[in-house]
C-alpha positions in Angstrom: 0.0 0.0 0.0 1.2 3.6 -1.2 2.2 6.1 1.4 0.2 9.3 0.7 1.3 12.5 1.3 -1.1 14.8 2.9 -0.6 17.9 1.3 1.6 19.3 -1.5 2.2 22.8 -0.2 2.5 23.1 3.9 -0.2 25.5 5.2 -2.4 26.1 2.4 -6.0 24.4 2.6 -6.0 22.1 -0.6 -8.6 20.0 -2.4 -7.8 17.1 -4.4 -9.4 16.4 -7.4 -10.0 13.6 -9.5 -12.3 11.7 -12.4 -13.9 8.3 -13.4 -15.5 7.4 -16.7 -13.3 9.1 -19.0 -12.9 5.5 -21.4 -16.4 4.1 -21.2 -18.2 4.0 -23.5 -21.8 4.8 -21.8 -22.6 6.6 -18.9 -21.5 10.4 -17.7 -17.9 11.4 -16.6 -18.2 12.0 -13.2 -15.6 13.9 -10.8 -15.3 14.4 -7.3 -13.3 17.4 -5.0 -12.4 16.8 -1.4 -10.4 18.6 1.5 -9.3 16.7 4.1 -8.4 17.5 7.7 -4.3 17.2 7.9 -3.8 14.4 10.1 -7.3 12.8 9.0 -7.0 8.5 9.3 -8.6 6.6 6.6 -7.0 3.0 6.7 -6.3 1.7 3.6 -6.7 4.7 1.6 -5.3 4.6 -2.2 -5.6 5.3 -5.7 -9.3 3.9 -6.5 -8.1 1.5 -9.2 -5.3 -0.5 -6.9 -8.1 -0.6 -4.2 -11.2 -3.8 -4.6 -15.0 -2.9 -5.0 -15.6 -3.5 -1.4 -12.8 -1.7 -0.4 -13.7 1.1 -1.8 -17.4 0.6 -0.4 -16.1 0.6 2.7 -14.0 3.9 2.5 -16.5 5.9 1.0 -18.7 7.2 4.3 -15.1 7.3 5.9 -14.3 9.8 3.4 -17.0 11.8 3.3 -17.6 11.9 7.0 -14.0 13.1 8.0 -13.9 15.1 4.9 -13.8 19.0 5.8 -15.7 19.3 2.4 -16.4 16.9 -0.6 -18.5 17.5 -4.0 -19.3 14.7 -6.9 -20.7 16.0 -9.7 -20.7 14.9 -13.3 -21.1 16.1 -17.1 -23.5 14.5 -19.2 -23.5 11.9 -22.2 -24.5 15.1 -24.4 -21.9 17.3 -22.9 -19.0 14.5 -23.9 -20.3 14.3 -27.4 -20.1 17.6 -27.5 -17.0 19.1 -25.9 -15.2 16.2 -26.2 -14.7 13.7 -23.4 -11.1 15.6 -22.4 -13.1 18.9 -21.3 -16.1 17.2 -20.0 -13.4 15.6 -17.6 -12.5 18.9 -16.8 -16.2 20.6 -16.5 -17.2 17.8 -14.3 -14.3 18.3 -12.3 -15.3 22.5 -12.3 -18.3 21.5 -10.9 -17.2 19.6 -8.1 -15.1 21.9 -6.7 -17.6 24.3 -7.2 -19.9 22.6 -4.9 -17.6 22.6 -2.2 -18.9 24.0 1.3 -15.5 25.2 1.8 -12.9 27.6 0.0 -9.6 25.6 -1.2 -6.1 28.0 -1.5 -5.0 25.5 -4.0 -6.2 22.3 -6.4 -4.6 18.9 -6.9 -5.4 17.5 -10.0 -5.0 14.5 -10.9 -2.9 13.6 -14.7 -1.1 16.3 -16.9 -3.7 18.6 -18.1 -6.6 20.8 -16.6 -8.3 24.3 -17.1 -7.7 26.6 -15.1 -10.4 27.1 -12.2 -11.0 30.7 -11.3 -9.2 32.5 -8.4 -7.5 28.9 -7.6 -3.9 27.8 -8.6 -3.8 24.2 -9.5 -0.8 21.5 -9.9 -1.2 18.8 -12.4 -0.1 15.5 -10.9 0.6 12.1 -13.2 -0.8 9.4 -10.7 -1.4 12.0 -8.1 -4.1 9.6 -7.1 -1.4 7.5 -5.4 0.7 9.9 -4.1 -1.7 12.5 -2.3 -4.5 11.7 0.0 -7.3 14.0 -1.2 -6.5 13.1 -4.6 -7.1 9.3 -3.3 -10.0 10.1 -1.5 -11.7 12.2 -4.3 -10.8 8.7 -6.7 -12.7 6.7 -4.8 -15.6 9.2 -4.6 -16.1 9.2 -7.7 -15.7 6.1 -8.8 -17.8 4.9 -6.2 -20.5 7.5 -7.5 -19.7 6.7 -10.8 -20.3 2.9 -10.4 -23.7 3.5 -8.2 -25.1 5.5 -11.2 -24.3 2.6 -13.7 -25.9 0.3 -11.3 -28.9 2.4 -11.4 -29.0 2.6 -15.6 -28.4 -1.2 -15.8 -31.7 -1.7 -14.2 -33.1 0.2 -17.3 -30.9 -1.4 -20.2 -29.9 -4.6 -18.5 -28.7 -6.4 -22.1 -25.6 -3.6 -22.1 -24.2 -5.6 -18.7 -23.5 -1.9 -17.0 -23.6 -3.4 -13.4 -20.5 -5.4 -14.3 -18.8 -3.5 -16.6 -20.0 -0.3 -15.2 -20.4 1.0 -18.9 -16.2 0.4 -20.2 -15.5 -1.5 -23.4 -15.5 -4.7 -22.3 -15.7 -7.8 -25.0 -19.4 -8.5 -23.7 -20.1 -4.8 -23.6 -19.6 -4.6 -27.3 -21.1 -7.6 -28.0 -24.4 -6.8 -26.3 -23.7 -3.4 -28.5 -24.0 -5.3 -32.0 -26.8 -7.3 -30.4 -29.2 -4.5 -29.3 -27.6 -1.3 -31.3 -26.7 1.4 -28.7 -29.1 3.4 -25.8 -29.4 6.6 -25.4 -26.7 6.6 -22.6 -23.9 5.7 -25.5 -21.3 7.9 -26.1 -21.7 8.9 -30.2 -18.6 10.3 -30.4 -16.9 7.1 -29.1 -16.2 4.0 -31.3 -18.7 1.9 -29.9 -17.7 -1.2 -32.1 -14.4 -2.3 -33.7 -13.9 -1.0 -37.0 -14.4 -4.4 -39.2 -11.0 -5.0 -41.4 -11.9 -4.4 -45.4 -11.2 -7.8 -47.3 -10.0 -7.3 -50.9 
């Protein structure tokens, strides 16, 4: 298990922020933004994607009960078509930490890219979601959002698998695509099937 850090600059109130859903192929990007309290205890706390289902499960009221503030909020299948799924990532993530109850001095992103939220500094940070703590924390919000949500839709489209797959592009995912055709909570702008090779 990863030993987080618990801030990136000493003194300043930070939230760290974070996305799941960016390579699905159904389903919103959703983002989360959380500030935690600087000596905060959340055992077994890591990057969302190192950590199992029921881990997360299980470190999700942890999080947002010790959190001094947290927001999960998400852009839409229409908004990704749209903007691309690149800046969706990033409105999504606007509107978390917009949501926040509290003020960051600074934002912790997690990867190499991001636009800049106003009044707040940022730092870009590859795998930041295993090397900070909010960053971490906001991970598993979101996925753990993100994957409730799916749950929710498969009951509506069950043939798509989304309670498994949680809408990525998994082989039965895409079979169940060429099977049924896509639902209205496809992404268009995403290659939904594998482009067939051309015989000559």
């Amino acid at each position: 298990m990863a030993r987080l850090a618990s801030f990136h600059t000493a003194g300043l109130v930070e939230a760290g922020c974070d996305e799941a859903g960016r390579g699905c192929l159904a389903g919103p990007v959703v983002a989360a933004a959380v500030i935690l309290p600087p000596r905060v205890r959340l055992p077994g706390l890591d990057d969302s994607k190192k950590l199992t289902a029921p881990d997360r499960e299980r470190l999700r009221p942890l999080i947002e009960r010790a959190a001094i503030a947290w927001c999960v909020a998400s852009a839409s299948i229409d908004e990704i078509d749209r903007i691309n799924i690149l800046h969706a990532s990033f409105l999504a993530m606007h509107r978390a930490i917009a949501g926040l109850g509290a003020s960051p001095q600074a934002l912790l992103i997690d990867g190499d890219r991001f636009t800049r939220y106003p009044g707040i500094p940022h730092h870009c940070i590859i795998e930041g979601d295993g090397k900070y703590r909010s960053i971490a924390a906001a991970s598993v919000l979101a996925k753990t959002h993100r994957d409730e949500l799916m749950r929710r839709l498969h009951a509506e489209h069950p043939a798509y698998g989304w309670a498994e797959n949680k809408g990525y592009p998994t082989g039965e995912h895409r079979a169940a695509i060429a099977a049924h055709g896509s639902s209205p909570h496809h992404r268009m702008s995403f290659r939904l099937l594998p482009v067939e090779p051309t015989l000559f």
